[in-house]
Every structure is written in structure tokens, then in C-alpha cells.
C-alpha positions as CSV (number, residue, x, y, z in Angstrom):
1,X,0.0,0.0,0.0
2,X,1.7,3.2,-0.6
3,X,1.8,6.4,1.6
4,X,-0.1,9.3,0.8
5,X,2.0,12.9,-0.2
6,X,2.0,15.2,1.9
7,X,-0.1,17.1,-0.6
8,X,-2.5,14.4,-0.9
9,X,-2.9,14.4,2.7
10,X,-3.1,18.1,2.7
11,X,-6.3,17.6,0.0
12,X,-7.9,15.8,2.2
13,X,-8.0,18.0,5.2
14,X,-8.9,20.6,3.3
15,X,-11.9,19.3,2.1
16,X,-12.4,18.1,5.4
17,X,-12.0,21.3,6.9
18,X,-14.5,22.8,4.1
19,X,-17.0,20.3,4.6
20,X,-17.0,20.9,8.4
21,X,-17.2,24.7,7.6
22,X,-20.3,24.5,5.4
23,X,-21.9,22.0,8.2
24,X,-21.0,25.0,10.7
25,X,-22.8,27.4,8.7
26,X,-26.0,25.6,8.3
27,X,-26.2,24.9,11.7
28,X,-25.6,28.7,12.4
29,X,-28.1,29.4,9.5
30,X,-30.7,27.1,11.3
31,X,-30.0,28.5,14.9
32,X,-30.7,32.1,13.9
33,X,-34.2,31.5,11.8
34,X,-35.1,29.4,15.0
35,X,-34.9,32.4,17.4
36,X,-36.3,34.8,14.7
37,X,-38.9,32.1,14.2
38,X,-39.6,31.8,17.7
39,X,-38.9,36.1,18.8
40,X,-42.1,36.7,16.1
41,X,-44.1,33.7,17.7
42,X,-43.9,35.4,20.6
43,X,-44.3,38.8,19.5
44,X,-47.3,37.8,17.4
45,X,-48.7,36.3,20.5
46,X,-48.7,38.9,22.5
47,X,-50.6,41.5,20.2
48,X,-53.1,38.6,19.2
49,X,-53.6,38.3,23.6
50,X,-53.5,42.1,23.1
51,X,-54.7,42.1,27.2
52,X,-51.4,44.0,28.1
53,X,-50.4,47.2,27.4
54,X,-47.5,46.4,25.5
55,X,-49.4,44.5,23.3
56,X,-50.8,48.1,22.8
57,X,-47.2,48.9,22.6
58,X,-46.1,46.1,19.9
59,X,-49.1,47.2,17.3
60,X,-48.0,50.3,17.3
61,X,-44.8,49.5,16.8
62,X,-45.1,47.0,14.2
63,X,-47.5,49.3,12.3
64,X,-44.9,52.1,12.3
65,X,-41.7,50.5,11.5
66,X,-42.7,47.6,9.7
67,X,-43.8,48.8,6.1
68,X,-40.7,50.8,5.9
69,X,-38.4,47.7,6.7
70,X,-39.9,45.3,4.8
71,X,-38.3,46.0,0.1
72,X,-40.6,43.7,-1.7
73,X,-44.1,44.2,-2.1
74,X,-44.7,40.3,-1.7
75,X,-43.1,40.2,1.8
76,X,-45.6,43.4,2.6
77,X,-48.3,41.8,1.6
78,X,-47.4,38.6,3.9
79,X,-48.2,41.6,7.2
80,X,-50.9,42.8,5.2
81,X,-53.2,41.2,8.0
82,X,-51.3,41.7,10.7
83,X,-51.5,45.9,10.0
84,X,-55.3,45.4,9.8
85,X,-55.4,43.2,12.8
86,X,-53.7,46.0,14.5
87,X,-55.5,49.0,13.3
88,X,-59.2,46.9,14.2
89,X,-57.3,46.2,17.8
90,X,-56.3,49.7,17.9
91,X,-59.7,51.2,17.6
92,X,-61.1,48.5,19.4
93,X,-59.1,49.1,22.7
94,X,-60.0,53.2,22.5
95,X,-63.6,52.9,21.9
């Protein structure tokens, strides 16, 4: 059986080291649309309950900052219920 070269070896580490790497990533990827995932659940929650004031708070919010955050018009009209849903709580809650 003969040796490997040092730049055989070498190779091999490297793709080693790039497959780890990319496995990293998508485990970091995953990890961070989990907690966004789970930070809107509980936002969304909270407005839906809407019994505390900073559910009061949150609508507001949401209604100010979102449609200027948000670039494409399809990912505005995924929130185009939530902004209703807030303006009906809104007016609901002063009346």
C-alpha cells in the first residue's frame, strides 16, 4: 500500500476542513431562523392576547416600523393582516 504525499494528505484536510465549515454554517443558518422564528411567535402572540399594554405597545410599533423595513411588495403583503389586525385592535381598545 503506498503512503499518501503530503499534498495528498493536505487535500484531504482541506476538504475536510470545508465540509465541516459548510456543516457549521448551516447549523448557524438554522439556529438564527429558530430564534427569529420563535422572537415573532412570541411577538405575534402577544398582540393577538393584546390584554397587556404592551401588546398596545407592539401594534404600534409594528404598524410604524414595519412597512418601511420590509423591500418587496410580496413580503408586505405577507403583514398585510397583521397591520389590519392592529388597526381593528387599535380602535377596538379606544372605543
Amino acid at each position: 500500500m503506498a503512503r499518501k504525499s503530503i499534498e495528498e494528505r493536505l487535500a484531504q484536510l482541506d476538504a475536510q476542513r470545508k465540509t465541516l465549515q459548510a456543516r457549521l454554517t448551516k447549523d448557524e443558518r438554522a439556529r438564527d431562523t429558530r430564534r427569529k422564528v420563535l422572537l415573532g411567535a412570541l411577538i405575534l402572540h402577544r398582540i393577538e392576547d393584546g390584554r397587556e399594554a404592551t401588546a398596545e405597545y407592539l401594534r404600534d410599533f409594528i404598524k410604524r416600523e414595519l412597512p418601511g423595513f420590509l423591500t418587496r411588495e410580496t413580503d408586505k403583503g405577507l403583514f398585510d393582516d397583521i397591520l389590519t389586525l392592529e388597526s381593528s385592535n387599535s380602535e377596538t381598545s379606544r372605543k
